[in-house]
N, CA, C and O atoms as a Tripos MOL2 file, in Angstrom:
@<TRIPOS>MOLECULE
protein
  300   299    75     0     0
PROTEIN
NO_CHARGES

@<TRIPOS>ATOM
      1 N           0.8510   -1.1720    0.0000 N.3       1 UNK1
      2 CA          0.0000    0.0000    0.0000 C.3       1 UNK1
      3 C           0.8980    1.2370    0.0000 C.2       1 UNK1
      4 O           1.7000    1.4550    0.9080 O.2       1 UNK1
      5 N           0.7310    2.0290   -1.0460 N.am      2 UNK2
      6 CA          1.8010    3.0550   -0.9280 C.3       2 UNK2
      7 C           0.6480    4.3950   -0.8700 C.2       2 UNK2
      8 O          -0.4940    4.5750   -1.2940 O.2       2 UNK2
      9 N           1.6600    5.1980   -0.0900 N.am      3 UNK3
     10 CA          1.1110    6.2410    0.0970 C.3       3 UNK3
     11 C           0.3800    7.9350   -1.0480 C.2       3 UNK3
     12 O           1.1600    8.8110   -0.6740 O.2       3 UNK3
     13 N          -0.0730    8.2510   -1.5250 N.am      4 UNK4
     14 CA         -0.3340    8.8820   -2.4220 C.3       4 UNK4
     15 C          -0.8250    9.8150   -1.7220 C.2       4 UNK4
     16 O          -1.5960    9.6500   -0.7770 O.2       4 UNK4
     17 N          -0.1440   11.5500   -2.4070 N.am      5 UNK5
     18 CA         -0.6230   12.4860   -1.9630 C.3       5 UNK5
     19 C          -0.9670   12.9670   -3.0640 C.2       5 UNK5
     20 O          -0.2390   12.8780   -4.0530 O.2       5 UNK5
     21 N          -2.0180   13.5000   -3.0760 N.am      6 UNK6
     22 CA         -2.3750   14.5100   -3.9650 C.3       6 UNK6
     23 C          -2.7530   16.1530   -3.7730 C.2       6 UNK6
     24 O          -3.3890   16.4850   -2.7730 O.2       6 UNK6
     25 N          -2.3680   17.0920   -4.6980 N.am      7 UNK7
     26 CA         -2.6490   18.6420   -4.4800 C.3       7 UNK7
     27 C          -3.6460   19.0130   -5.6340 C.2       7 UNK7
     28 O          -3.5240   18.5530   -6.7690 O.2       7 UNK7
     29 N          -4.6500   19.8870   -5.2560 N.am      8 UNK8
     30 CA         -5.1650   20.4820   -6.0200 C.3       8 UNK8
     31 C          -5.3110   22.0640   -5.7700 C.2       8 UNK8
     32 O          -5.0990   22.5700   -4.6680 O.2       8 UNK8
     33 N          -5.6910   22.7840   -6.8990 N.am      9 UNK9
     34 CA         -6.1560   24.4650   -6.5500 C.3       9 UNK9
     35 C          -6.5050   24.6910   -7.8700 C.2       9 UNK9
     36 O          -6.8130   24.0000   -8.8410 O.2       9 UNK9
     37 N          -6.3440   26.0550   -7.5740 N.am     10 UNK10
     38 CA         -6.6800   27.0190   -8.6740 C.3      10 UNK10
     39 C          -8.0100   26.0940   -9.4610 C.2      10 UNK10
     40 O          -8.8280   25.4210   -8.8340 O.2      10 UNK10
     41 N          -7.9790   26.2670  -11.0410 N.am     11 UNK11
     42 CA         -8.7820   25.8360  -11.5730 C.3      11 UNK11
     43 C          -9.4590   24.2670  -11.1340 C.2      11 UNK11
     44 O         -10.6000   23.9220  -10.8240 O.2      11 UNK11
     45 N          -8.4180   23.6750  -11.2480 N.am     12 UNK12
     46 CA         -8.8380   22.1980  -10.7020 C.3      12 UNK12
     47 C         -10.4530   21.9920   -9.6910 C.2      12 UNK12
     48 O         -11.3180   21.1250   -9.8070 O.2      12 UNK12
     49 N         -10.3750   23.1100   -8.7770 N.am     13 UNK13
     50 CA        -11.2870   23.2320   -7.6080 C.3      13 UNK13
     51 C         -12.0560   24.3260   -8.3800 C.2      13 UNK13
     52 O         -13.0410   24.3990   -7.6450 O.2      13 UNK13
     53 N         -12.2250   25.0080   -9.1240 N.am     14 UNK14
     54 CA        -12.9180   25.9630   -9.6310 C.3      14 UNK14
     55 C         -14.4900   26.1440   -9.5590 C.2      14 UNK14
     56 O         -15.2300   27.0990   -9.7970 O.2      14 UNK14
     57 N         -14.6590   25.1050   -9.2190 N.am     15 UNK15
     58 CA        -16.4420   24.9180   -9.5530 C.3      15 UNK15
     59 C         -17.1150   23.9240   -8.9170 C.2      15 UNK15
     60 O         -16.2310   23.5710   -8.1370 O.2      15 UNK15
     61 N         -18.2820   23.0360   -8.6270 N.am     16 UNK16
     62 CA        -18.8310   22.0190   -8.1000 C.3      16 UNK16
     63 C         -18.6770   20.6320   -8.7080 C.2      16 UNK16
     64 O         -18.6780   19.4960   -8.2360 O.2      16 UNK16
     65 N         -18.5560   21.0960   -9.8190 N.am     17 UNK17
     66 CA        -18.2600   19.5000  -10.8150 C.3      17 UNK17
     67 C         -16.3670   18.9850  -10.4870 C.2      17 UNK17
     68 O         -15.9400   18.0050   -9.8780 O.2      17 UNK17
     69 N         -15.5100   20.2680  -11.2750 N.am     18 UNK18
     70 CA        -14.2920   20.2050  -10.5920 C.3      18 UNK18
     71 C         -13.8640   19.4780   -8.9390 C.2      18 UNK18
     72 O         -13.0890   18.5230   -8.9700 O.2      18 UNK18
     73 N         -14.2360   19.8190   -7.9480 N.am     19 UNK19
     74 CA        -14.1750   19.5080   -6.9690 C.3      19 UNK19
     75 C         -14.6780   18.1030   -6.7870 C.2      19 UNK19
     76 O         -14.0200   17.2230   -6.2310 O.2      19 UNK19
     77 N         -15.7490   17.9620   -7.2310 N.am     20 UNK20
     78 CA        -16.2560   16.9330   -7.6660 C.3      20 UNK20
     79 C         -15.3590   15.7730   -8.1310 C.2      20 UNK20
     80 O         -15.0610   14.8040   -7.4330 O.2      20 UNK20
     81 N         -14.9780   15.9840   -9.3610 N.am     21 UNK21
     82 CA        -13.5850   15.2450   -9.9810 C.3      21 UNK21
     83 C         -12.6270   15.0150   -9.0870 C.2      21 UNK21
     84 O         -12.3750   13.8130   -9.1700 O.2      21 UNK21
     85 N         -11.7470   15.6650   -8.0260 N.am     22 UNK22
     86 CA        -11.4520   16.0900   -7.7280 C.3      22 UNK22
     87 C         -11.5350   14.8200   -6.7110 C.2      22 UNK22
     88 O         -10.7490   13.8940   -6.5080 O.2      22 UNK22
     89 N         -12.4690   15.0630   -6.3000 N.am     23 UNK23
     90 CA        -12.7040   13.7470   -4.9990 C.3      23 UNK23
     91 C         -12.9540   12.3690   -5.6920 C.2      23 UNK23
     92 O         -12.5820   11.3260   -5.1540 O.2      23 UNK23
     93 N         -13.5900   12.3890   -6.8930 N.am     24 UNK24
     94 CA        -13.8020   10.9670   -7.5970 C.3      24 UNK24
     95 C         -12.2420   10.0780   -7.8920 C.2      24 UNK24
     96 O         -12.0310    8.8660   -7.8860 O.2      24 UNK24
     97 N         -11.2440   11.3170   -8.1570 N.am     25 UNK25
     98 CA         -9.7120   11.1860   -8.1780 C.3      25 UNK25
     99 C          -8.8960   10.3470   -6.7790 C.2      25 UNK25
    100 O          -8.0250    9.4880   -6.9140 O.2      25 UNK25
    101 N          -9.5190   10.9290   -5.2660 N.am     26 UNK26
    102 CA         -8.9760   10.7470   -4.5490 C.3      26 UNK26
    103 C          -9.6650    9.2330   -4.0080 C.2      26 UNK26
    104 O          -8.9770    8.4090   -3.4050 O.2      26 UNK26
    105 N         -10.7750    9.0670   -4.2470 N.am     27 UNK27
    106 CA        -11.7950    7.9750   -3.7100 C.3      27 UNK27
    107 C         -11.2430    6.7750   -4.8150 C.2      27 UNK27
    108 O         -11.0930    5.6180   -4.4230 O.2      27 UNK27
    109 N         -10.9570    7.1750   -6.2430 N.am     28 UNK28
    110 CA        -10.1530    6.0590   -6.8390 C.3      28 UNK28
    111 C          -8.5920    5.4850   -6.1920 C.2      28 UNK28
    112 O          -8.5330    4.3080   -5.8380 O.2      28 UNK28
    113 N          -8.0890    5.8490   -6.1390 N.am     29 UNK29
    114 CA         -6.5910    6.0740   -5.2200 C.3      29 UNK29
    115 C          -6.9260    5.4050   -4.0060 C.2      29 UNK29
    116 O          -6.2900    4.3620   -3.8510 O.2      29 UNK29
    117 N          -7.6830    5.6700   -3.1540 N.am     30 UNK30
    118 CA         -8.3330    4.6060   -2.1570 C.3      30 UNK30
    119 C          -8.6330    3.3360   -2.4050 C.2      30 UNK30
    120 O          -8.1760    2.3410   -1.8430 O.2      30 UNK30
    121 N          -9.5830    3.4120   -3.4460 N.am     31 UNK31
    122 CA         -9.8170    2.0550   -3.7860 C.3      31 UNK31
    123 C          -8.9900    1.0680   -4.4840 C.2      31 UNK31
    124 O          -9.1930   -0.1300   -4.6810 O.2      31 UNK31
    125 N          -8.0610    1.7900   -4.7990 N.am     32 UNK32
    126 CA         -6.8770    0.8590   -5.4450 C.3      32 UNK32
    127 C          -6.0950    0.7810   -4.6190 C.2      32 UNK32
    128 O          -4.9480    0.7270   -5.0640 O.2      32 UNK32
    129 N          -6.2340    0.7250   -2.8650 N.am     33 UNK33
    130 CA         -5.5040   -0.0840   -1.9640 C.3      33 UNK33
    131 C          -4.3730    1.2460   -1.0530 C.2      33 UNK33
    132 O          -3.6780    1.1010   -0.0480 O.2      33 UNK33
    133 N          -4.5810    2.3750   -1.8560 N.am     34 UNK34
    134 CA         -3.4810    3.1190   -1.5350 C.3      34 UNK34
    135 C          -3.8040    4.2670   -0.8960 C.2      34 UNK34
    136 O          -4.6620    5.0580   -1.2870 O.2      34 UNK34
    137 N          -2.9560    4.4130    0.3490 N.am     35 UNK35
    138 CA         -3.4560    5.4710    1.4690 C.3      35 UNK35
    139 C          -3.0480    6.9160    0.8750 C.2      35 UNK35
    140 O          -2.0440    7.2200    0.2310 O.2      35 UNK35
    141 N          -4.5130    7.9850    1.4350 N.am     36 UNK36
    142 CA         -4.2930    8.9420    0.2600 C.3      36 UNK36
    143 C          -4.2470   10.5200    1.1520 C.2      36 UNK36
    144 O          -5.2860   10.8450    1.7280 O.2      36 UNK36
    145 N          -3.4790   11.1090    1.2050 N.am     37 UNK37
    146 CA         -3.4400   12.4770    1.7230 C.3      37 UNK37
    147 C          -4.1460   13.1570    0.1920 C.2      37 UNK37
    148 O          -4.0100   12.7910   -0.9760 O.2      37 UNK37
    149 N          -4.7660   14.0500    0.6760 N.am     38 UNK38
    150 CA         -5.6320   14.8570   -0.4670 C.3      38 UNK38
    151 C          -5.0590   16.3250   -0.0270 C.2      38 UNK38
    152 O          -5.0400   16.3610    1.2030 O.2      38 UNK38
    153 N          -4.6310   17.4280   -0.5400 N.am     39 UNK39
    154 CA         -4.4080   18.8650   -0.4020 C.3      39 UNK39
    155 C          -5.2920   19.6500   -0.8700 C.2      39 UNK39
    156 O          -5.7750   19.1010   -1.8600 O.2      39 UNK39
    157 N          -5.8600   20.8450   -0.6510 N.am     40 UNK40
    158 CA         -6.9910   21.2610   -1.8970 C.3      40 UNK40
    159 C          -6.3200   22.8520   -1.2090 C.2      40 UNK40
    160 O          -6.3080   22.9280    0.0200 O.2      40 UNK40
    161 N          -5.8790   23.8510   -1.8780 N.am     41 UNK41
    162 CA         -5.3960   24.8510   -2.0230 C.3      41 UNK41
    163 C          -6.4400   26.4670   -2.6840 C.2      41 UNK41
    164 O          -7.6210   26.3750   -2.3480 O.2      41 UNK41
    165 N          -6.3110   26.9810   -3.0070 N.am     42 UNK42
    166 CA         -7.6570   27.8080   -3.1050 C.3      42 UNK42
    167 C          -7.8330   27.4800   -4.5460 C.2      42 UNK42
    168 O          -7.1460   26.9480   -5.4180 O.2      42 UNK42
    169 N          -9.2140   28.0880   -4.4450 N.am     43 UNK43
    170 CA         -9.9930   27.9130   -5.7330 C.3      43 UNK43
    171 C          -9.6090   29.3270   -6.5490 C.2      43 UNK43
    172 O          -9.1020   30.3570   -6.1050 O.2      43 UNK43
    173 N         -10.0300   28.9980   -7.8740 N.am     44 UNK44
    174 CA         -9.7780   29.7850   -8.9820 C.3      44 UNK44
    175 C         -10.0830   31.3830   -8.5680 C.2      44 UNK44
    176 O         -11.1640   31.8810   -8.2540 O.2      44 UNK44
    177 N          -8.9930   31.9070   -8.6560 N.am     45 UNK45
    178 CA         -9.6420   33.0920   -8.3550 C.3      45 UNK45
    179 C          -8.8680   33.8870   -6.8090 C.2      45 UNK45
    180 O          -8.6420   35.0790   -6.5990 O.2      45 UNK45
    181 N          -8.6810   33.0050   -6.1680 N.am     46 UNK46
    182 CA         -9.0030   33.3280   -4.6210 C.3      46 UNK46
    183 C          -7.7950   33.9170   -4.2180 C.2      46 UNK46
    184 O          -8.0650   35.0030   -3.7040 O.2      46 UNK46
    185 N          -6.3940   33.6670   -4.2150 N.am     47 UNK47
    186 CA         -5.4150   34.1010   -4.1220 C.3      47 UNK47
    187 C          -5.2470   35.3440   -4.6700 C.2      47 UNK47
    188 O          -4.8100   36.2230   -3.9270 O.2      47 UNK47
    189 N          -5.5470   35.6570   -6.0250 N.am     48 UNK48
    190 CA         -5.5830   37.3420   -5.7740 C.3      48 UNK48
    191 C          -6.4030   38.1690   -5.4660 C.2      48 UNK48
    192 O          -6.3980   39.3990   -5.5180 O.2      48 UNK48
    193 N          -7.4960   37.0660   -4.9680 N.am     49 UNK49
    194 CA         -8.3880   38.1360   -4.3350 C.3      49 UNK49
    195 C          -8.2020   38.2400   -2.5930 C.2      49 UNK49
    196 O          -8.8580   39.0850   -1.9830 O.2      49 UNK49
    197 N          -7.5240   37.5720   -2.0670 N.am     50 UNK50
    198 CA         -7.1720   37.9430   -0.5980 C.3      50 UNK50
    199 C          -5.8770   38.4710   -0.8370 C.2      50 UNK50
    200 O          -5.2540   38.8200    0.1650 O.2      50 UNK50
    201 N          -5.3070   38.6140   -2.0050 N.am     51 UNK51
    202 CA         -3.8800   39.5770   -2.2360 C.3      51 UNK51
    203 C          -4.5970   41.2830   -2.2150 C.2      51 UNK51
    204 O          -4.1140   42.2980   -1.7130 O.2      51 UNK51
    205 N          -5.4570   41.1650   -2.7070 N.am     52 UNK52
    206 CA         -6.0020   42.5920   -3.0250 C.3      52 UNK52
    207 C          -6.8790   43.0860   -1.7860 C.2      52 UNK52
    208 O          -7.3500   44.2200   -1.6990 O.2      52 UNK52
    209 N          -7.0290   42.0770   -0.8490 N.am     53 UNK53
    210 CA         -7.4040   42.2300    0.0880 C.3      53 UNK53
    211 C          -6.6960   43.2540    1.2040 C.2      53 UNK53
    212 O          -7.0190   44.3220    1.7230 O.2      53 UNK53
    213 N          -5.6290   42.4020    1.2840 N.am     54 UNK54
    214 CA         -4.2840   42.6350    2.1080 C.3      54 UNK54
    215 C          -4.2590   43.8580    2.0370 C.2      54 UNK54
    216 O          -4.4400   44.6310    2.9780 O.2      54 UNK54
    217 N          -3.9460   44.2460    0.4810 N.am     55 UNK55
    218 CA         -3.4800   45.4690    0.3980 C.3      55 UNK55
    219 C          -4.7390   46.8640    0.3920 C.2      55 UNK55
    220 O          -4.4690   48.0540    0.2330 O.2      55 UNK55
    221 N          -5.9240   46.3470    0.5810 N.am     56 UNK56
    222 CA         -6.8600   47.1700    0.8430 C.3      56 UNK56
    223 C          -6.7380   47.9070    2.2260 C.2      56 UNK56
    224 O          -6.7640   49.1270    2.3900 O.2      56 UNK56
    225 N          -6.5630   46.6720    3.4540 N.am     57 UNK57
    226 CA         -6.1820   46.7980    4.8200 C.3      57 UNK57
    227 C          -5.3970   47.9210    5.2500 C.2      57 UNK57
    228 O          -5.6040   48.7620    6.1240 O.2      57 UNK57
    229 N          -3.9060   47.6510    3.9820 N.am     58 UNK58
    230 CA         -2.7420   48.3190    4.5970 C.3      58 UNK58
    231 C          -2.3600   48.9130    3.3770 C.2      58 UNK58
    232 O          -2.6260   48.1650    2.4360 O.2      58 UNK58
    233 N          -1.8450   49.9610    3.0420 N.am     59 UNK59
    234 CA         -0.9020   50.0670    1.7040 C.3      59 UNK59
    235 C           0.3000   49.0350    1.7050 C.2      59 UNK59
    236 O           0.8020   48.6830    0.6380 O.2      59 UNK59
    237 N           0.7900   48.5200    3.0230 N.am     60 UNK60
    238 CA          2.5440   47.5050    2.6280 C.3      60 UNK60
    239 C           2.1200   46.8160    3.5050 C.2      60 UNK60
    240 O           2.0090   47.3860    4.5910 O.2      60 UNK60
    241 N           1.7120   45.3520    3.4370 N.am     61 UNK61
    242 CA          1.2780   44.4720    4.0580 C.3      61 UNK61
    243 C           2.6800   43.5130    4.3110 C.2      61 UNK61
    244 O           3.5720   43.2320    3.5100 O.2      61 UNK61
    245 N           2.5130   43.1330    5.7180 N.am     62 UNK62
    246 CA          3.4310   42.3660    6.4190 C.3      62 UNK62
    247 C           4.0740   41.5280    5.1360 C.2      62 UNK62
    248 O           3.2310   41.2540    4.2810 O.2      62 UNK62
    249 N           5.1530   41.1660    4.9130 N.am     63 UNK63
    250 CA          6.0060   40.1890    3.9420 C.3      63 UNK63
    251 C           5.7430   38.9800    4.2740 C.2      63 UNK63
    252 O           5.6680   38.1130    3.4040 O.2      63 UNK63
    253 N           5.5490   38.6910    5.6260 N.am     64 UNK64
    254 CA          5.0710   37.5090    6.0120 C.3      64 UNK64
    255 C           3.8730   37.0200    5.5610 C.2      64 UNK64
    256 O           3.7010   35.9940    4.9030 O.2      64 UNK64
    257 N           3.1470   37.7150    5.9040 N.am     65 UNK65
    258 CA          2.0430   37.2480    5.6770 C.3      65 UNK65
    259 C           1.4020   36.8870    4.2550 C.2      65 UNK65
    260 O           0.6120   35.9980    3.9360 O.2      65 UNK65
    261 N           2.1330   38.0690    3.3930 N.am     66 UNK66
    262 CA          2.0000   38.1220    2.0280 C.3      66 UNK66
    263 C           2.5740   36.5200    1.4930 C.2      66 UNK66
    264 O           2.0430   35.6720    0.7760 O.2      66 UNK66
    265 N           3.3280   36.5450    1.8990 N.am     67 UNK67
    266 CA          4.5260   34.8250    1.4180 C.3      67 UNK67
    267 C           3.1940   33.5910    1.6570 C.2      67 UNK67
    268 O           3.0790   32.6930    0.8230 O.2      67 UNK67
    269 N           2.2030   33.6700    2.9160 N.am     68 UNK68
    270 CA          1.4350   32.4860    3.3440 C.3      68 UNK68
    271 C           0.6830   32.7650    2.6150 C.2      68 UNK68
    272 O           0.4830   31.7610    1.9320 O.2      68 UNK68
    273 N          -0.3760   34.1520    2.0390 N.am     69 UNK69
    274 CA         -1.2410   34.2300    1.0790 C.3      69 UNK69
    275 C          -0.7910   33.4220   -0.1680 C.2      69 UNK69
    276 O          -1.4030   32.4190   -0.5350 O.2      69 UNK69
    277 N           0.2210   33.8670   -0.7510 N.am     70 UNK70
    278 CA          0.6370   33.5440   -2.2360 C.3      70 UNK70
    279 C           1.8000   32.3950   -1.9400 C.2      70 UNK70
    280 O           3.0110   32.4890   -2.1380 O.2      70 UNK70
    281 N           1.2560   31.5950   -1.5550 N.am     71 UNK71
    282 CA          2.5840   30.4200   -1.2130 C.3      71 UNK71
    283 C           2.3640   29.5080   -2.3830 C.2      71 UNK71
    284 O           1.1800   29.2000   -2.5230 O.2      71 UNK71
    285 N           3.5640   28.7650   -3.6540 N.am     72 UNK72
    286 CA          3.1980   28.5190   -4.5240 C.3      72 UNK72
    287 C           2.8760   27.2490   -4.1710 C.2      72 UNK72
    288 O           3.4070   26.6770   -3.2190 O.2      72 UNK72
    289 N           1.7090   26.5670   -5.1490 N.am     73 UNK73
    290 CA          1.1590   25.4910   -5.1500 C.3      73 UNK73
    291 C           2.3600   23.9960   -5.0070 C.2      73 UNK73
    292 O           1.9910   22.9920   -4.3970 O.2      73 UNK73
    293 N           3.7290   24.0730   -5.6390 N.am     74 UNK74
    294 CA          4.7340   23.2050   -5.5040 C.3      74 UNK74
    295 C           5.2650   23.4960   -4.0960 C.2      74 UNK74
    296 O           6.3840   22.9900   -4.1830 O.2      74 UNK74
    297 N           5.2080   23.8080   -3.3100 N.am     75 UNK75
    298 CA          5.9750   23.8920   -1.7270 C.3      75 UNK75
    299 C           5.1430   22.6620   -0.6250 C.2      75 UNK75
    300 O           5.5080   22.5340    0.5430 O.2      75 UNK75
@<TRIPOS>BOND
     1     1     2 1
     2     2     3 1
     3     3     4 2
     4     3     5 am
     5     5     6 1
     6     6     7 1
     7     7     8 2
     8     7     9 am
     9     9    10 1
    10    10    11 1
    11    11    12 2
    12    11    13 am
    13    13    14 1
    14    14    15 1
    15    15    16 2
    16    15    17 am
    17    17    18 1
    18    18    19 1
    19    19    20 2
    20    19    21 am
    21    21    22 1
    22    22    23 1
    23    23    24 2
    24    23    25 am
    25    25    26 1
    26    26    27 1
    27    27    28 2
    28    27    29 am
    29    29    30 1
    30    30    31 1
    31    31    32 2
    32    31    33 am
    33    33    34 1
    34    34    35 1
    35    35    36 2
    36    35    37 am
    37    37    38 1
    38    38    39 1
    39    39    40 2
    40    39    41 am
    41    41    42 1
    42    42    43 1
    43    43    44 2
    44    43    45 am
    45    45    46 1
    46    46    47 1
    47    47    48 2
    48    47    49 am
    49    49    50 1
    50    50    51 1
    51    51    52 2
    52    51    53 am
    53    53    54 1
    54    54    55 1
    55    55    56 2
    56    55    57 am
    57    57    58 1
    58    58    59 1
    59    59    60 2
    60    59    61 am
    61    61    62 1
    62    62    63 1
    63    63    64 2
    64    63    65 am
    65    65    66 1
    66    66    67 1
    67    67    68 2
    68    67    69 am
    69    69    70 1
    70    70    71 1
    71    71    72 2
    72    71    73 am
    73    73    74 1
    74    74    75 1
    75    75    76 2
    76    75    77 am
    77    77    78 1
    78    78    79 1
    79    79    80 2
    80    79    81 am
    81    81    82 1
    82    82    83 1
    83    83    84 2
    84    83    85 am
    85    85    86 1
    86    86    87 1
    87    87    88 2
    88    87    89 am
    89    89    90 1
    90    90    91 1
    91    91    92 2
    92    91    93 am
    93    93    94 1
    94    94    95 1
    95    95    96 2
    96    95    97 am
    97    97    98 1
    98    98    99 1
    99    99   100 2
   100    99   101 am
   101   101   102 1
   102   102   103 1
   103   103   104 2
   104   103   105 am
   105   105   106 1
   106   106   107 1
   107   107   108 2
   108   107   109 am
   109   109   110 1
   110   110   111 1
   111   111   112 2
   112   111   113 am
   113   113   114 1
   114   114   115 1
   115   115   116 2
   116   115   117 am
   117   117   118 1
   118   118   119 1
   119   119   120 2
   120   119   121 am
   121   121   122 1
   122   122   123 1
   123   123   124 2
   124   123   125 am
   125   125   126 1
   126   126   127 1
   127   127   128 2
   128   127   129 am
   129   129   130 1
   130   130   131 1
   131   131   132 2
   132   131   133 am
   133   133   134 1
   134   134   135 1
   135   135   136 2
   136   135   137 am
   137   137   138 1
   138   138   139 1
   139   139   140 2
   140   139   141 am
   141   141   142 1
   142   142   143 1
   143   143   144 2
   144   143   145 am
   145   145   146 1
   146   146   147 1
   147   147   148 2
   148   147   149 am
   149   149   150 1
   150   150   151 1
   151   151   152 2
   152   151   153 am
   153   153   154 1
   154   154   155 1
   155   155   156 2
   156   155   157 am
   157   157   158 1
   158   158   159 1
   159   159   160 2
   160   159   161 am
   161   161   162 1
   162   162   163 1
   163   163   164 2
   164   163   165 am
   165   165   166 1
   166   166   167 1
   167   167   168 2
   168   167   169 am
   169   169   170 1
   170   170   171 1
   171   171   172 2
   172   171   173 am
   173   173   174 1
   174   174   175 1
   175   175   176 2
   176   175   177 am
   177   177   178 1
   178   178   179 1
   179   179   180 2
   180   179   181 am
   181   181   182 1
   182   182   183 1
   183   183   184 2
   184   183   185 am
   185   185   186 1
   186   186   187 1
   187   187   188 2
   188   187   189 am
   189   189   190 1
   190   190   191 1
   191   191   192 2
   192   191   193 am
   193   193   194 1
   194   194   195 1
   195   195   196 2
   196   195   197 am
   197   197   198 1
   198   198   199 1
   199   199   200 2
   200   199   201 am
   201   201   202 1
   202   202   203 1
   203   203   204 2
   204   203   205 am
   205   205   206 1
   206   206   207 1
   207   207   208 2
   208   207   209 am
   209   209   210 1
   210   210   211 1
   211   211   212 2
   212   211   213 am
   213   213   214 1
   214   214   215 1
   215   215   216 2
   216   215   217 am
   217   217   218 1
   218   218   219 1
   219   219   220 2
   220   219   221 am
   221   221   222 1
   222   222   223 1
   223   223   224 2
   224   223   225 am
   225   225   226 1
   226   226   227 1
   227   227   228 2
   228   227   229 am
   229   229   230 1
   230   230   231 1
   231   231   232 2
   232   231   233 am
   233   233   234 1
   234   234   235 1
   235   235   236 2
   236   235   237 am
   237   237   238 1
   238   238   239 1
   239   239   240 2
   240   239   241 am
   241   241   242 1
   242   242   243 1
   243   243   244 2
   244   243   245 am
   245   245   246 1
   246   246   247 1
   247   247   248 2
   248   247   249 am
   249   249   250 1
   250   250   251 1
   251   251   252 2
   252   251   253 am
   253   253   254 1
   254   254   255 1
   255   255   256 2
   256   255   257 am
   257   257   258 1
   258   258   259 1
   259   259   260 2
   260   259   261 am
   261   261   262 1
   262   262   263 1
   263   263   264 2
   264   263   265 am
   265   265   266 1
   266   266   267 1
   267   267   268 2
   268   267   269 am
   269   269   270 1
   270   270   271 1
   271   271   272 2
   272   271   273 am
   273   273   274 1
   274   274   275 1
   275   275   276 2
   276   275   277 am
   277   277   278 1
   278   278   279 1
   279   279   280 2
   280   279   281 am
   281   281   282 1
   282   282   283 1
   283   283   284 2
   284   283   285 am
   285   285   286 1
   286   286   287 1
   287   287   288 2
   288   287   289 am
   289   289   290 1
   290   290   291 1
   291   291   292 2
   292   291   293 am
   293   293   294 1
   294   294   295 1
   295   295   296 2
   296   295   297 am
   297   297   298 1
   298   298   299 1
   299   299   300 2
@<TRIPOS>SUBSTRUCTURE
     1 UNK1         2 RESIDUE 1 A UNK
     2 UNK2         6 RESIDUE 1 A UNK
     3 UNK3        10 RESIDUE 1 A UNK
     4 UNK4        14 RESIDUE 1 A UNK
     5 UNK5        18 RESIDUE 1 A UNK
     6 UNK6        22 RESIDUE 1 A UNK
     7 UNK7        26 RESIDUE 1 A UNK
     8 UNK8        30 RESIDUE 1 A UNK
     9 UNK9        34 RESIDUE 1 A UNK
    10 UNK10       38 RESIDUE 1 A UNK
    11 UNK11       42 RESIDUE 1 A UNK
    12 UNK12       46 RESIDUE 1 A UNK
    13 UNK13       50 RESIDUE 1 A UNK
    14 UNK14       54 RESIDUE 1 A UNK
    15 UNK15       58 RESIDUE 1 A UNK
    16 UNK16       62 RESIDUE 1 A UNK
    17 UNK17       66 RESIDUE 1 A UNK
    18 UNK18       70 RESIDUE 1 A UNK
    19 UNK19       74 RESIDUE 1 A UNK
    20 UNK20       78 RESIDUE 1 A UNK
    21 UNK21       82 RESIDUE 1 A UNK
    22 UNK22       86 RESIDUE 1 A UNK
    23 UNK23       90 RESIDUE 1 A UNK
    24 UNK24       94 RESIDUE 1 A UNK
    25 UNK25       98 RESIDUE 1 A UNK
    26 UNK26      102 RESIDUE 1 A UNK
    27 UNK27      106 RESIDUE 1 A UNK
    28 UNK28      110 RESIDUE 1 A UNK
    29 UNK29      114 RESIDUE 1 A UNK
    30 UNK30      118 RESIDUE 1 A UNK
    31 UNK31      122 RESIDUE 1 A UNK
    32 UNK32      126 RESIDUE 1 A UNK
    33 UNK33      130 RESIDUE 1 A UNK
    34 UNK34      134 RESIDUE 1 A UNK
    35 UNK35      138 RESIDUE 1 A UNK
    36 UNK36      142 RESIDUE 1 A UNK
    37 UNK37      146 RESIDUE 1 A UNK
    38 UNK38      150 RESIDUE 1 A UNK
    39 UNK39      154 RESIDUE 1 A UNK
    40 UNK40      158 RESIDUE 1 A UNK
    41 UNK41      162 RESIDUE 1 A UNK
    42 UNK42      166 RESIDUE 1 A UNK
    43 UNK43      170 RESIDUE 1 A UNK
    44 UNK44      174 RESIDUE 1 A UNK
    45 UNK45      178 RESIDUE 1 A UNK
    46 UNK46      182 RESIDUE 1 A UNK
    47 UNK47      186 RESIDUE 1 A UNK
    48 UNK48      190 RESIDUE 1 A UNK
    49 UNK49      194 RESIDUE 1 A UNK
    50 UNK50      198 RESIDUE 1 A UNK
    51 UNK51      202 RESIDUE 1 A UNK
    52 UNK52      206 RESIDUE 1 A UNK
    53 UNK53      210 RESIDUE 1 A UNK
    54 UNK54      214 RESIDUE 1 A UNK
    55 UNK55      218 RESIDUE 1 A UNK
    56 UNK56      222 RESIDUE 1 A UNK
    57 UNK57      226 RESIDUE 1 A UNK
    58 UNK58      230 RESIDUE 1 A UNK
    59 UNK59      234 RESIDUE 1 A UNK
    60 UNK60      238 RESIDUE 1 A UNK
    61 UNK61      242 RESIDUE 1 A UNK
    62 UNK62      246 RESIDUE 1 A UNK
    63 UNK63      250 RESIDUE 1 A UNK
    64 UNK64      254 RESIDUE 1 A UNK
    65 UNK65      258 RESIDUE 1 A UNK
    66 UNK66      262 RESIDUE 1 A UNK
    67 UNK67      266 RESIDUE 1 A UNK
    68 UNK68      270 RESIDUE 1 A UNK
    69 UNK69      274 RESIDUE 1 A UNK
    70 UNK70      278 RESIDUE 1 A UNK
    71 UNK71      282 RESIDUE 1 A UNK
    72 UNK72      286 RESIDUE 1 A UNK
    73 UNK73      290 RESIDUE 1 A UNK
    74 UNK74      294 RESIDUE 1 A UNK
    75 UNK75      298 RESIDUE 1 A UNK
């Protein structure tokens, strides 16, 4: 039984059907014996919209915080 992780975001999760897929993906991976970490990262859209957020708040938003908003999907 090997372990399988999977990530999703952006478009992938975009919608109800997507997400959908999405889990039909992870529930296959199960059923083929193999233990499954699932990731789901924001949906289409969402990252620059809590970027534009940020900067609504503050004109220079913490660096920190900015890095956890926009953290790329490969990390």
């Amino acid at each position: 039984m090997a372990l399988v992780v999977q990530k999703f975001g952006g478009t992938s999760v975009g919608s109800i059907d997507r997400i959908r897929n999405v889990a039909r993906r992870a529930i296959a991976a199960q059923r083929a014996g193999h233990r499954v970490v699932l990731v789901v990262s924001a949906m289409s859209g969402e990252t620059n919209r809590l970027l534009g957020l940020a900067h609504e708040v503050t004109t220079v938003p913490d660096a920190r915080e900015m890095d956890v908003l926009a953290e790329p999907a490969s990390k």
